[in-house]
MARMI-338739 format. One record per residue (C-alpha): residue number from 1; x, y, z; residue in one letter. Coordinates in steps of 0.5 Angstrom, whole numbers, plus 500, padded with zeros to 3 digits. Layout:
residues N
<NUM, <X, Y, Z>, A>;
...
This chain:
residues 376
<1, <364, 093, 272>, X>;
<2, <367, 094, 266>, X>;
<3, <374, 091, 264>, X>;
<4, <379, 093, 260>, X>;
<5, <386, 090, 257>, X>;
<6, <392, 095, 256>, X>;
<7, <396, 093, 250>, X>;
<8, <402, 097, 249>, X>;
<9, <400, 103, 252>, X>;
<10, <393, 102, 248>, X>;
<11, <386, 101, 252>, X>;
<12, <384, 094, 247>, X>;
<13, <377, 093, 251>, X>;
<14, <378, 086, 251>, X>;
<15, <378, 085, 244>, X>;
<16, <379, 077, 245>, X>;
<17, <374, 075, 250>, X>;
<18, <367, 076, 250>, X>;
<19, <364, 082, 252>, X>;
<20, <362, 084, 259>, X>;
<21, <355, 081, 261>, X>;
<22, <353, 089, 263>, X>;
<23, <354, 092, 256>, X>;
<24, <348, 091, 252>, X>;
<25, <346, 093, 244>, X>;
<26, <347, 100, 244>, X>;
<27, <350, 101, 250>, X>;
<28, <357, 106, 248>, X>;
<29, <360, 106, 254>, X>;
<30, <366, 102, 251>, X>;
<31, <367, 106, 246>, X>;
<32, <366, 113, 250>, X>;
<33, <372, 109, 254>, X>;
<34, <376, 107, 248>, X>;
<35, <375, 115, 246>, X>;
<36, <377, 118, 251>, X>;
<37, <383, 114, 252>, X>;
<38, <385, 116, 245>, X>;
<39, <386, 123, 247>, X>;
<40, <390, 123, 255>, X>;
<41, <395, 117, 250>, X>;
<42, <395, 123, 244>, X>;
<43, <392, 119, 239>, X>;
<44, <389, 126, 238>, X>;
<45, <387, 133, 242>, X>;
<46, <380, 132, 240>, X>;
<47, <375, 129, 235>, X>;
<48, <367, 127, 234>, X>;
<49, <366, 120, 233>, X>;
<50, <359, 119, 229>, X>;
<51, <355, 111, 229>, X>;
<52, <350, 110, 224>, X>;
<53, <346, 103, 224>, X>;
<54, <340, 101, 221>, X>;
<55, <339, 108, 218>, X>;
<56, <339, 111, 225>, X>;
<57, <344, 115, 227>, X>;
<58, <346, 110, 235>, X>;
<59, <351, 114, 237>, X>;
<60, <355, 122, 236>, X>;
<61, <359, 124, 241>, X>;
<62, <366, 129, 241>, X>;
<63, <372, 128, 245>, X>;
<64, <378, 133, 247>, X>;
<65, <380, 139, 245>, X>;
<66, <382, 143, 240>, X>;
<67, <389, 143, 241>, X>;
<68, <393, 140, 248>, X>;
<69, <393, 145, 251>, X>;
<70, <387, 144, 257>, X>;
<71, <385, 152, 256>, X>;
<72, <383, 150, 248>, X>;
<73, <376, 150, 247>, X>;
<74, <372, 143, 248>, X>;
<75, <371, 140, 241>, X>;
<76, <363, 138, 239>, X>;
<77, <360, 135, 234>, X>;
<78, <360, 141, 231>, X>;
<79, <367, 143, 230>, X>;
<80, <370, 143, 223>, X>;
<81, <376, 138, 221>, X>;
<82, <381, 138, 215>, X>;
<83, <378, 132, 212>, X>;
<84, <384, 132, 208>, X>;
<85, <383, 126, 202>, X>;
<86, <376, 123, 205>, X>;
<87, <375, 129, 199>, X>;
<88, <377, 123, 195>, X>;
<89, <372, 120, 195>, X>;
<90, <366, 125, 198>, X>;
<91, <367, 130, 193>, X>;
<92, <372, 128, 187>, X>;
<93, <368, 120, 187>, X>;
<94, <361, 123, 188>, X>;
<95, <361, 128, 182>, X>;
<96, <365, 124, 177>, X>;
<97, <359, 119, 179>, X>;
<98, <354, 123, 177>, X>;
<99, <358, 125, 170>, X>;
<100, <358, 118, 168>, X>;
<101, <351, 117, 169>, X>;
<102, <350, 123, 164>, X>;
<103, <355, 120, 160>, X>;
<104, <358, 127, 161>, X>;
<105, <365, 123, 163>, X>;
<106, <368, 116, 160>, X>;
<107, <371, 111, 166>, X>;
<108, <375, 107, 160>, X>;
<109, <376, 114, 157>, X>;
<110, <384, 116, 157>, X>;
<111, <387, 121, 161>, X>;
<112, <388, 125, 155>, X>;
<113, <382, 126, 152>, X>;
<114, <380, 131, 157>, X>;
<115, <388, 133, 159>, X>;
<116, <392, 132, 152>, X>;
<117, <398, 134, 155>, X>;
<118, <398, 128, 158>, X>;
<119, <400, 123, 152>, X>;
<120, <407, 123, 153>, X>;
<121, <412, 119, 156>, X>;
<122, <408, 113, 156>, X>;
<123, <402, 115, 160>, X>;
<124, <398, 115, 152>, X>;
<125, <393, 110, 154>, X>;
<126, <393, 112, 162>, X>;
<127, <385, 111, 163>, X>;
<128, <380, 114, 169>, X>;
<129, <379, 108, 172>, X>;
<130, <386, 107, 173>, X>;
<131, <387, 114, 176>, X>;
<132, <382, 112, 181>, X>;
<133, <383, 105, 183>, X>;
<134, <391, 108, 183>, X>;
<135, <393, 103, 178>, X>;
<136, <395, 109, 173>, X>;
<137, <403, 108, 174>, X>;
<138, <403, 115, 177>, X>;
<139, <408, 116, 183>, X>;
<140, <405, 116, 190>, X>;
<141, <407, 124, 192>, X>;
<142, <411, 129, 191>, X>;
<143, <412, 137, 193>, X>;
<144, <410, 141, 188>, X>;
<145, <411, 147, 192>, X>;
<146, <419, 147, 192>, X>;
<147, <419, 147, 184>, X>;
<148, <412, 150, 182>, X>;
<149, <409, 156, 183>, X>;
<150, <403, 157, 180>, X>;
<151, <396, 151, 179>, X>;
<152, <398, 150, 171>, X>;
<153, <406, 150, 173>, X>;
<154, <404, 143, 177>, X>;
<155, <399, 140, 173>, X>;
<156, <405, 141, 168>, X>;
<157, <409, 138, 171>, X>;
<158, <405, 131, 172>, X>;
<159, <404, 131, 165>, X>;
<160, <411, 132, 164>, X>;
<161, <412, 126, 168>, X>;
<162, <413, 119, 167>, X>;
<163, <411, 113, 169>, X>;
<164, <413, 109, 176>, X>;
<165, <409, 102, 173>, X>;
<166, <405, 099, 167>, X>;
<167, <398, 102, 167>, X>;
<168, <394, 097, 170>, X>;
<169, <399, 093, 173>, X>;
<170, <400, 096, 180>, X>;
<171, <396, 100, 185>, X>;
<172, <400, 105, 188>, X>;
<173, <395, 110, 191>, X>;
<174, <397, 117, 190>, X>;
<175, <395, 124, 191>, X>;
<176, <396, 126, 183>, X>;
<177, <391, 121, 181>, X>;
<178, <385, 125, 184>, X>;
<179, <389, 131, 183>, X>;
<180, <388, 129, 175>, X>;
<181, <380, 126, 176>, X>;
<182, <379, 134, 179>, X>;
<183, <382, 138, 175>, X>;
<184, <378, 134, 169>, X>;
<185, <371, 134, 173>, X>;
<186, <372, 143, 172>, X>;
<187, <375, 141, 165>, X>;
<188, <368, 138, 163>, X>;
<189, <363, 142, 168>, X>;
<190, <366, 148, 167>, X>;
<191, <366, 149, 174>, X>;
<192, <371, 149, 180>, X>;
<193, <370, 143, 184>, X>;
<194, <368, 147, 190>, X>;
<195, <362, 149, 186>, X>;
<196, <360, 142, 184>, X>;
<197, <360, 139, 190>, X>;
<198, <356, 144, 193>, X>;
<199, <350, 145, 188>, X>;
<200, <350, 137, 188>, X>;
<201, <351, 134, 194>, X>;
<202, <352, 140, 199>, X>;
<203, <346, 145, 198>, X>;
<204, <341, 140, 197>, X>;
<205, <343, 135, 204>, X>;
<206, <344, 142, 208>, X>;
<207, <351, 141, 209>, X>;
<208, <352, 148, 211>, X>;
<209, <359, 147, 215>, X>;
<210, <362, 143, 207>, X>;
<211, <366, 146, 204>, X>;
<212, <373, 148, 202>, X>;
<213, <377, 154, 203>, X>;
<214, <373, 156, 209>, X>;
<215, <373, 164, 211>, X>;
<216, <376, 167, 216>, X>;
<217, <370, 168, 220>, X>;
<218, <369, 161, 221>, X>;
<219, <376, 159, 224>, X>;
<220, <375, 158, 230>, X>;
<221, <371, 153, 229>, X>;
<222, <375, 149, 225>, X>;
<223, <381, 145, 229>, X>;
<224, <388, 147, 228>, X>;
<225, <393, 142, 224>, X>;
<226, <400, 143, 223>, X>;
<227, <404, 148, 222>, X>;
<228, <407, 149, 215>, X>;
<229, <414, 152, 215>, X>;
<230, <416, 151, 208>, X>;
<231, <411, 155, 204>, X>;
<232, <416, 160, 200>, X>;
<233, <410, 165, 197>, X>;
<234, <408, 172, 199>, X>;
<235, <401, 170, 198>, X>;
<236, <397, 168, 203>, X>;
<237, <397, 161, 205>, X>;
<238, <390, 157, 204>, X>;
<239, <388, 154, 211>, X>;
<240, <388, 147, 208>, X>;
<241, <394, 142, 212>, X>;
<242, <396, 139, 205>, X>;
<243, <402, 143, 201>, X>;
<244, <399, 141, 194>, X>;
<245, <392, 144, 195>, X>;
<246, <395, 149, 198>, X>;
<247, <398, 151, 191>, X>;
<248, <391, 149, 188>, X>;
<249, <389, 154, 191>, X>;
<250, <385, 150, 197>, X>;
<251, <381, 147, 192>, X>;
<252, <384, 141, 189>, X>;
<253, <380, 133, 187>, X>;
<254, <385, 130, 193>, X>;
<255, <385, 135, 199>, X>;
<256, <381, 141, 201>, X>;
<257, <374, 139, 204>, X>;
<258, <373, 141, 210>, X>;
<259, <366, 139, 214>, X>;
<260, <363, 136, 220>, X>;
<261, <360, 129, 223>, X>;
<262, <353, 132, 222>, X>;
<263, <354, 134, 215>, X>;
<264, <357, 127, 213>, X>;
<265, <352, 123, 216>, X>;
<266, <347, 125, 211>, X>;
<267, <352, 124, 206>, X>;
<268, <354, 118, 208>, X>;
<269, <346, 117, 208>, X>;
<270, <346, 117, 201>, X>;
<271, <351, 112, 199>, X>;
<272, <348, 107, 205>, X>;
<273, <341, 108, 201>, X>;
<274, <344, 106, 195>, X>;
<275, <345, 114, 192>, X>;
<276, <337, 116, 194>, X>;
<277, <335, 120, 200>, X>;
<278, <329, 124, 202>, X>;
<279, <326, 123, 195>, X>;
<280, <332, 126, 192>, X>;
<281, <336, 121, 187>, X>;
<282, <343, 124, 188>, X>;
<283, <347, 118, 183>, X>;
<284, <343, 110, 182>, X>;
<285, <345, 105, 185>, X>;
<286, <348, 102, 179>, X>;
<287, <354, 107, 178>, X>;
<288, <355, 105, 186>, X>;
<289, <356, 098, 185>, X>;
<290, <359, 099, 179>, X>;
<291, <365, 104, 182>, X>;
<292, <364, 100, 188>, X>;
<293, <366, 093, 185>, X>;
<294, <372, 090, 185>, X>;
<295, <374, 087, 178>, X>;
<296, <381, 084, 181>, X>;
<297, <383, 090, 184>, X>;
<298, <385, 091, 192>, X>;
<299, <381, 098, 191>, X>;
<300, <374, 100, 188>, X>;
<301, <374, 106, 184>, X>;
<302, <375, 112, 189>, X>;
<303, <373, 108, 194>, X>;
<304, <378, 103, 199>, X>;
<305, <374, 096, 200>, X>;
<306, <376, 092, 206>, X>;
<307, <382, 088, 204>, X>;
<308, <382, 080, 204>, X>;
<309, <389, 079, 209>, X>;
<310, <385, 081, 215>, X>;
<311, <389, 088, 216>, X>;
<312, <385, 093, 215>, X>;
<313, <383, 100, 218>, X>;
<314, <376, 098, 219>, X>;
<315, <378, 092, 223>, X>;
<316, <377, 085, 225>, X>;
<317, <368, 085, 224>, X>;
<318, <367, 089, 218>, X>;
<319, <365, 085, 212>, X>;
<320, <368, 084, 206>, X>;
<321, <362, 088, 202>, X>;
<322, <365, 094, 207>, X>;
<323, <368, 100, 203>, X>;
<324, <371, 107, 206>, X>;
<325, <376, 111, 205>, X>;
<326, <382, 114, 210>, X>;
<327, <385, 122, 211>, X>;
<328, <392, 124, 212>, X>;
<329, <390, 129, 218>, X>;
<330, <386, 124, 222>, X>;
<331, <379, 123, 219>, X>;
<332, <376, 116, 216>, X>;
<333, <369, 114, 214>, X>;
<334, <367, 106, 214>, X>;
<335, <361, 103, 211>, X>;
<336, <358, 096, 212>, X>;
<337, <353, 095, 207>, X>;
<338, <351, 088, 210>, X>;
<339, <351, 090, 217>, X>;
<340, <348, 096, 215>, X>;
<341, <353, 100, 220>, X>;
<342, <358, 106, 217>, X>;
<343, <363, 110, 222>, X>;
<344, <365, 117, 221>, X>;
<345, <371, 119, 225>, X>;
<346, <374, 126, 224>, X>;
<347, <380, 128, 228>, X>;
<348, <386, 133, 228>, X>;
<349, <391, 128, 230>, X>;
<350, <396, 132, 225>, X>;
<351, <396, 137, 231>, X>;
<352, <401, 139, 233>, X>;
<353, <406, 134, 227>, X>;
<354, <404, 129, 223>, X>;
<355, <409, 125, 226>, X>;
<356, <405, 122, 230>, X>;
<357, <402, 116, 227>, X>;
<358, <398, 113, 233>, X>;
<359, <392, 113, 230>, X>;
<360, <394, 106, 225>, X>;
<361, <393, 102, 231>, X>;
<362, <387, 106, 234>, X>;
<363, <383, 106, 228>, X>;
<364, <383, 098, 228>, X>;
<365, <381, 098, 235>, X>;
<366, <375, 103, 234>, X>;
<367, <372, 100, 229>, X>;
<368, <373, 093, 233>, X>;
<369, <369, 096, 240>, X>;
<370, <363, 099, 235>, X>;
<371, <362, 092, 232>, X>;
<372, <362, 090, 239>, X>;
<373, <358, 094, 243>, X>;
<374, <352, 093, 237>, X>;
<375, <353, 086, 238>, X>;
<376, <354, 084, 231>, X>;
């Protein structure tokens, strides 16, 4: 008999005490439990949840629907999410990777080496690094959409913009940052974003559901996310819930991936084998390290690590070696390089408003009962 504990309105699974004798290694159904809950609490409408552990993937299930209305169409493993800024990390941090390895792009290298209309109002001396540890000064978010009409004008307008902080003194993540890292990553390559990451990562691992801007052809498989009520354009809105990305066209270094659980476990392969998977090398493990290393900051380079003060969306038993990265719409991917364990979690909880903020609590929660139910 499986015990759980209800803790303001969330199934905790005993997160306190010891597991039931009767769930054993491998034995997911504490999880599926805990998935399910989520969805009849409005955590989510749906979502695909995949485990991987020792190189093998233990556990890859979806739950709910498409949207809460119980004629929507079940969600699968299938189904393609807005991964919102996971593409921080899965595209824009994989591909600068691979331009410091060719010394293609500097990490101590200024902004305006590659953008020169950024060396104004004191952002000089802002470095790429800064801009992807979020220690740049930049401010967190601002809609550009209600000011700028075009993707010149907004990038216009961030280098027009002045600083919040001095470089390097402060994190404070911000979407600008990586709206930046993409825009010179299509600079240096001469290439779109979108067109990097599928010749570099996407075609090559077969991640035929990755991408940005997907068709109309393939909408109904991608789960819905809220409305915009604020777009002033004639022109067609992109499909991506971001309103910045929207106005970058759907293709932007902070928001606009869309993909599946399947696909990115064969990315999240490549980062748990140190850059190297089925024969390919897709970056050293010595440019993983060295985005992944600290150097003092609450934050790696493109990556979120697992914070030193206990509260972190990994949980409770992620190891201080964890890194991962989290998704305004609902999505999270965590990696544990000593317990050899990454969970992908891709959902819609932005469906029908974003001001539904349950996932904060759910994801601790979820993280703790994978942990639990491996028996690590």
């Amino acid at each position: 008999m499986l015990r759980f504990i209800l803790v303001s309105g969330m199934l905790l699974a005993g997160l306190s005490t010891a597991l039931p004798a009767n769930i054993l290694v491998h034995d997911f159904r504490l999880v599926e439990a805990v998935m399910e809950k989520a969805v009849s609490d409005t955590v989510f409408p749906g979502a695909s949840l995949a485990v991987l552990y020792k190189g093998k993937v233990v556990f890859h299930k979806a739950f709910g629907r498409m949207t809460y209305d119980s004629n929507s169409s079940p969600a699968d493993t299938t189904t393609m999410y807005d991964l919102a800024s996971l593409t921080k990390a899965v595209v824009t941090t994989s591909i600068a990777m691979q331009l410091v390895e060719r010394d293609s792009l500097s990490l101590q290298d200024p902004v305006s080496r590659y953008l020169t209309g950024f060396a104004k109002n004191g952002k000089e001396m802002v470095t790429i690094e800064q801009l992807m540890r979020h220690t740049s000064g930049l401010r967190a978010h601002t809609f550009y959409a209600k000011s700028c009409d075009t993707p010149q004008e907004l990038f216009s307008a961030i280098e027009a913009d002045t600083l919040l902080s001095r470089p390097g003194t402060t994190t404070l993540y911000s979407d600008l940052n990586f709206m930046l890292v993409g825009r010179i990553i299509e600079n240096i390559t001469g290439q779109t974003l979108a067109a990097n990451f599928h010749q570099r990562f996407a075609a090559p691992l077969g991640m035929n559901s990755t991408m940005f801007t997907p068709p109309p052809s393939l909408v109904w498989r991608i789960a819905p996310v809220e409305k915009d009520t604020l777009w002033r354009f004639k022109v067609q809105r992109p499909l991506v819930n971001d309103q910045n990305a929207a106005l970058l066209g759907g293709v932007a270094g902070h928001a606009g991936l869309f993909s599946t659980t399947g696909d990115l476990v064969d990315m999240v392969r490549v980062l748990m084998h140190s850059g190297t998977l089925n024969g390919r090398t897709y970056f050293r493990a010595a440019t993983l390290r060295k985005f992944l290393a600290r150097n003092g900051n609450p934050r790696a380079v493109g990556w979120d690590v697992r914070s030193s003060d206990g509260h972190s969306s990994a949980g409770d038993y992620f190891s201080n070696f964890s890194y991962g990265h989290l998704g305004y719409t609902g999505t999270s991917i965590w990696i544990d390089p000593e317990k050899e364990l990454a969970v992908i979690l891709l959902s819609n909880r932005v469906y029908p408003s974003s001001e539904n903020i349950k996932i904060r609590k759910f994801r601790p929660l979820l993280h703790n009962c994978v942990v639990q139910c491996l028996g690590l």
